[in-house]
C-alpha positions in Angstrom: 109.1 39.6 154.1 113.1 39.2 154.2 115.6 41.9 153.9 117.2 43.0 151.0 120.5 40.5 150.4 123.8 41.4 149.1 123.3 39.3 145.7 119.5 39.7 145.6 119.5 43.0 143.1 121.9 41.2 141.1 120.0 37.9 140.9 117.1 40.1 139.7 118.9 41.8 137.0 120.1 38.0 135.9 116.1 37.4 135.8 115.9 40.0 133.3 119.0 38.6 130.9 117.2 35.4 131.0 114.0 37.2 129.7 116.6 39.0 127.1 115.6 42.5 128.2 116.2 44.5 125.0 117.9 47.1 126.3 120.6 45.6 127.1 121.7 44.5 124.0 121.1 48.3 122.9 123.7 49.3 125.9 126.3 46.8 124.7 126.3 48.0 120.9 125.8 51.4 120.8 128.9 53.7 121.1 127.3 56.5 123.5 130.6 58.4 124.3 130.9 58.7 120.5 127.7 61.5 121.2 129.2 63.5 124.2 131.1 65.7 122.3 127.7 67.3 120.5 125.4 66.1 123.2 127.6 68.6 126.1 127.8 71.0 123.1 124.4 71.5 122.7 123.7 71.7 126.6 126.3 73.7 128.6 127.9 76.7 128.1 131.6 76.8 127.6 133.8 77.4 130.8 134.2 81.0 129.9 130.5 82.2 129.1 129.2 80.2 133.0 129.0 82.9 135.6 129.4 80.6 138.4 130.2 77.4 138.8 127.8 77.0 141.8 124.4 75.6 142.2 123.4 72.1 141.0 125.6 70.1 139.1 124.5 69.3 135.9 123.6 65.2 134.8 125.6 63.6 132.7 124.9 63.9 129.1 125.1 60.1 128.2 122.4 59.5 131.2 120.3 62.5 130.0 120.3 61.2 126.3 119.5 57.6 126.8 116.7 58.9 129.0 115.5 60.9 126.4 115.9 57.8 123.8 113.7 55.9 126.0 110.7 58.2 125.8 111.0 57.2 121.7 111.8 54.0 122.2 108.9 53.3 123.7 106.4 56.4 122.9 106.5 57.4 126.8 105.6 61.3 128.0 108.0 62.7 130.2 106.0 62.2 133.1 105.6 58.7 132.2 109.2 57.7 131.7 110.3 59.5 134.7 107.7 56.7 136.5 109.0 54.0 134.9 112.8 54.9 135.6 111.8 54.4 138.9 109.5 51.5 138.6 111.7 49.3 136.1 114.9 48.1 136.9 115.5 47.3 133.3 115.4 51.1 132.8 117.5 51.7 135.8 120.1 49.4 134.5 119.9 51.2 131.0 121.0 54.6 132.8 123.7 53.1 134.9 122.2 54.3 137.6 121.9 52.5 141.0 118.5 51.6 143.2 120.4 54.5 145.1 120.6 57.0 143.0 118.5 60.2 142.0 116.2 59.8 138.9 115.8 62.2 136.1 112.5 64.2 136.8 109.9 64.9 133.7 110.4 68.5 133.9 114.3 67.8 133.3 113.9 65.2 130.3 111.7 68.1 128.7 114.7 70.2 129.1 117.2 68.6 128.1 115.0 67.4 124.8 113.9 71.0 124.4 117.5 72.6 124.1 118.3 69.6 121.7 115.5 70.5 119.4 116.1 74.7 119.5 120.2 73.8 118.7 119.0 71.6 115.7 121.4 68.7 117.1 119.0 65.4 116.2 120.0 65.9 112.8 123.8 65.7 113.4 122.8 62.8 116.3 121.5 61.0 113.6 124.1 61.4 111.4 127.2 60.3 113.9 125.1 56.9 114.3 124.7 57.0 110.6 128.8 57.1 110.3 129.0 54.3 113.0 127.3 52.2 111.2 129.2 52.4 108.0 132.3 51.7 109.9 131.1 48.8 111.5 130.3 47.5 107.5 126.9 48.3 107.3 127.0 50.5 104.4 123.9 51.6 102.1 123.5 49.0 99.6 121.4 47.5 97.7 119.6 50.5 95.9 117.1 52.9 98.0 113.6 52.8 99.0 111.9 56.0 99.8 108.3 56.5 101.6 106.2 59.2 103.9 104.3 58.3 107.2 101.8 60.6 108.4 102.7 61.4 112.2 99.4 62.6 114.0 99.4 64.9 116.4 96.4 65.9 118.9 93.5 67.3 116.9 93.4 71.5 117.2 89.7 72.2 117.5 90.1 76.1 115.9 86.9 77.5 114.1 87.2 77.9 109.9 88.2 81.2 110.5 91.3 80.4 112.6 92.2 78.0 110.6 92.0 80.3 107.5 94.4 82.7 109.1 96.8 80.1 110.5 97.5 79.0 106.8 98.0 82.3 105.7 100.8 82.5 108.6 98.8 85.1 110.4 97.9 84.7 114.4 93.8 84.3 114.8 92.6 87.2 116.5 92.1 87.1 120.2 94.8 84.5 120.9 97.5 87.3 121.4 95.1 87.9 125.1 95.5 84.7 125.6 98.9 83.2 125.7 97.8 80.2 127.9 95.8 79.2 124.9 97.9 80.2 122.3 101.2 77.8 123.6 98.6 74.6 123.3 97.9 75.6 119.7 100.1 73.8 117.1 100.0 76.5 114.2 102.8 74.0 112.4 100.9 71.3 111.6 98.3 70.7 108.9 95.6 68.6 107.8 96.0 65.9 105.0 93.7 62.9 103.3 94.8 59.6 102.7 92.4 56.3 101.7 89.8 59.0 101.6 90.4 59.5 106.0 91.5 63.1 107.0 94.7 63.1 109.0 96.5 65.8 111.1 99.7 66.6 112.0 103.3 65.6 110.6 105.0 63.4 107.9 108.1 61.3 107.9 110.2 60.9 104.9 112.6 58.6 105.1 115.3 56.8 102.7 116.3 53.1 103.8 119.0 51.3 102.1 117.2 47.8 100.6 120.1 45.6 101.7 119.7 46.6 105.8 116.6 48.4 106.0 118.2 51.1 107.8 117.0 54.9 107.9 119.7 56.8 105.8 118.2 59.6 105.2 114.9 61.6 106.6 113.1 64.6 106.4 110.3 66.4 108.8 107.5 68.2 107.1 103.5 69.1 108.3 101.4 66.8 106.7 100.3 68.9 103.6 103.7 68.6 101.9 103.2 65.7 99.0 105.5 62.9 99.5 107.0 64.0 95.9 108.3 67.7 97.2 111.1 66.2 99.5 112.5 63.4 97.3 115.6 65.2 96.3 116.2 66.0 100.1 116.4 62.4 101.2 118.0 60.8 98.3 121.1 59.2 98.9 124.3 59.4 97.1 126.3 57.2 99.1 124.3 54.3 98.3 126.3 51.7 96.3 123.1 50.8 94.0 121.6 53.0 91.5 118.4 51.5 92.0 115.7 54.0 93.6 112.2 52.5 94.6 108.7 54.6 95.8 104.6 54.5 95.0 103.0 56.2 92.6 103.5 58.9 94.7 106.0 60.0 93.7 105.7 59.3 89.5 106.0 62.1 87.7 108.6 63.6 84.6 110.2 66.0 86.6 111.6 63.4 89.2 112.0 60.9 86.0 114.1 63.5 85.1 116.4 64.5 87.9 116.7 60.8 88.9 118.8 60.4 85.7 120.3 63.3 86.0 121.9 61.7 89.0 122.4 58.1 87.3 120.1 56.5 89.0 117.3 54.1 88.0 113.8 54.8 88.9 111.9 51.9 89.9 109.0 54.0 90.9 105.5 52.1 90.4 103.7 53.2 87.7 100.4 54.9 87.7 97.3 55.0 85.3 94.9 57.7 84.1 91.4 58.8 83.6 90.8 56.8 80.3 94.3 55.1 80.0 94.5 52.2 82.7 97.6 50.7 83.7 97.9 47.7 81.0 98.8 44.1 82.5 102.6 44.3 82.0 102.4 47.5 83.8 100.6 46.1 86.6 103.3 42.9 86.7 105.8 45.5 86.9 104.5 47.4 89.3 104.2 43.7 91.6 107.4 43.0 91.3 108.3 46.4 92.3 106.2 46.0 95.5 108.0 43.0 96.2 111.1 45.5 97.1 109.4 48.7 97.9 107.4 46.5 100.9 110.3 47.0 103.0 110.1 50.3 103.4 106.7 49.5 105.2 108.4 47.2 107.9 110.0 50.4 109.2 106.8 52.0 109.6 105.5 48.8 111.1 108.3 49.0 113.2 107.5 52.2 115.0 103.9 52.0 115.3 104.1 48.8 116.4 106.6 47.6 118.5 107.9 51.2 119.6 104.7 52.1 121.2 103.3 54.5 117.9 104.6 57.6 116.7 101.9 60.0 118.3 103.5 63.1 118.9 102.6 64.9 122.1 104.9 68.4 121.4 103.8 71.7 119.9 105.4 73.2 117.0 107.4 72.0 113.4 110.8 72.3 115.9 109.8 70.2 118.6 108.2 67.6 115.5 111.5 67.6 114.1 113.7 66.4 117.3 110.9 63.4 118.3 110.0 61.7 114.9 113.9 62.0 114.3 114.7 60.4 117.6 112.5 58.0 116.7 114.3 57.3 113.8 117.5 57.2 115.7 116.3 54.5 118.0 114.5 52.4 115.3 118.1 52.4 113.6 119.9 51.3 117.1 116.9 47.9 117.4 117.9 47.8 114.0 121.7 47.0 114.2 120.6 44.7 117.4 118.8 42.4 115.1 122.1 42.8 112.2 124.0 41.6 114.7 122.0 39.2 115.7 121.6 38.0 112.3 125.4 38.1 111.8 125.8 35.7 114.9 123.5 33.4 113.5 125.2 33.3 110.1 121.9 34.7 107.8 122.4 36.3 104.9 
């Protein structure tokens, strides 16, 4: 076995561009210093309110965040993406860190995650990208396609009568003696039915733009909330289309009604009724509607497929909120890789 060479990490990490290692062409087009600002915000105090400036010196935010991007990017615990920081080389590369260097521990990426999700700061992370990529000409166009995506969680195996009490906000008796117990139990999420299959845990809302298939807009909710009760929450008025798509879902007078109110058009499928069926030209419609409204699903697809799922390991609505929106972050950053992509290769 030969020694380590002066050019030999190097020729390794030319191995990888000739493999086109996907995070690199993250690195290269996202602006990270544009998230410092909010990212040290939400993480250290301000010069006055620290006591002492001794002890360990904090890591740098942009290292800290893209660590923390990794764990959505691929749907790694903490424990697992501290492994594979030091395992890969690609992820090594993605940090800026060197072979030398010390590597984030788990217990630190939960951290640094947690005190994101208790300031509320994915929301406004989400929304700086959201700016960058309007100034870089990717604005909302096209008219906007709205959908939900049940998140799971794991299953909470409570007895009827805890779960009775849980919905009624109330704390099942007993679990006050217990606290190691009662931090395990996610009292946020809820149970829900789709295709007939019970589901548990979270939903995604989300508003893409039909031109990019970007995520404009999103909303966090448990899983009880029907798709229909967040629409005026992620609708989006920057869009230059009127045009607003959705499943039956989401059919009903009142948001008939508040969609004009706004001047938009609904293109929302069509539904029948016990006794009046859809007729044929309804169900054409309501084809060529899908045609659109499909898009929305590639997202989805997106994240449960080649982002490792969208199983959500935290406890609590809070904790909910920062991953699935993270997740939405970094779907939005592969997004713009393939635009520009695209772009290069003069596609429409």
């Amino acid at each position: 076995m030969g020694q380590i060479g002066f050019y030999d990490i190097a020729d390794r990490y030319a191995g990888l561009d000739a493999k086109n290692d996907p995070l690199v062409k993250i690195n290269s087009i996202v602006p990270w210093e544009d998230f410092r600002v909010r990212l040290e915000a939400a993480w250290r105090k301000p010069p006055e309110e620290r006591k002492s400036n001794a002890g360990c010196k904090p890591w740098d935010a942009v290292v800290m965040f893209k660590a923390i991007l990794l764990c959505a990017l691929y749907n790694l615990s903490d424990d697992q993406v501290e492994y594979q920081i030091r395992d890969r080389l690609s992820f090594v590369r993605f940090l800026d860190l060197g072979l030398e260097d010390k590597v984030p521990d788990a217990k630190t990426v939960w951290l640094y995650r947690e005190q994101l999700a208790q300031a509320g700061a994915i929301e406004g992370l989400f929304e700086d990208f959201d700016g960058y990529l309007e100034k870089q000409g990717y604005l909302a166009m096209g008219g906007q396609i709205i959908d939900a995506s049940i998140v799971a969680v794991p299953k909470q195996r409570n007895s009827r009568d805890e779960n009775v009490k849980i919905k009624e906000g109330g704390t099942p008796d007993g679990w006050e003696n217990e606290p190691a117990k009662r931090c395990q139990k996610d009292t946020d999420a809820r149970w829900t039915k789709k295709h007939g299959k019970s589901h548990y845990g979270y939903k995604n809302h989300v508003n893409i733009d039909r031109r990019h298939k970007l995520v404009r807009r999103y909303k966090v909710t448990d899983a009880a909330v029907h798709d229909s009760q967040v629409v005026e929450d992620i609708l989006d008025a920057n869009n230059t289309a009127s045009s607003v798509w959705a499943d039956s879902a989401y059919r009903s007078a009142e948001i008939e009604a508040k969609l004009a109110q706004q001047g938009l058009n609904s293109r929302i499928h069509r539904k029948g009724h016990r006794g009046k069926p859809l007729s044929e030209r309804e169900k054409r419609g309501n084809k060529t509607r899908s045609k659109v409204r499909a898009r929305v699903e590639h997202v989805f697809g997106a994240q449960s497929n080649d982002m490792g799922g969208t199983l959500v390991r935290s406890i609590g609505l809070a904790r909910a909120k920062a991953r699935i929106g993270l997740k939405n972050l970094t779907y939005n950053m592969r997004r713009l890789v393939q635009l520009e992509r695209l772009a290069m290769a003069g596609s429409p």
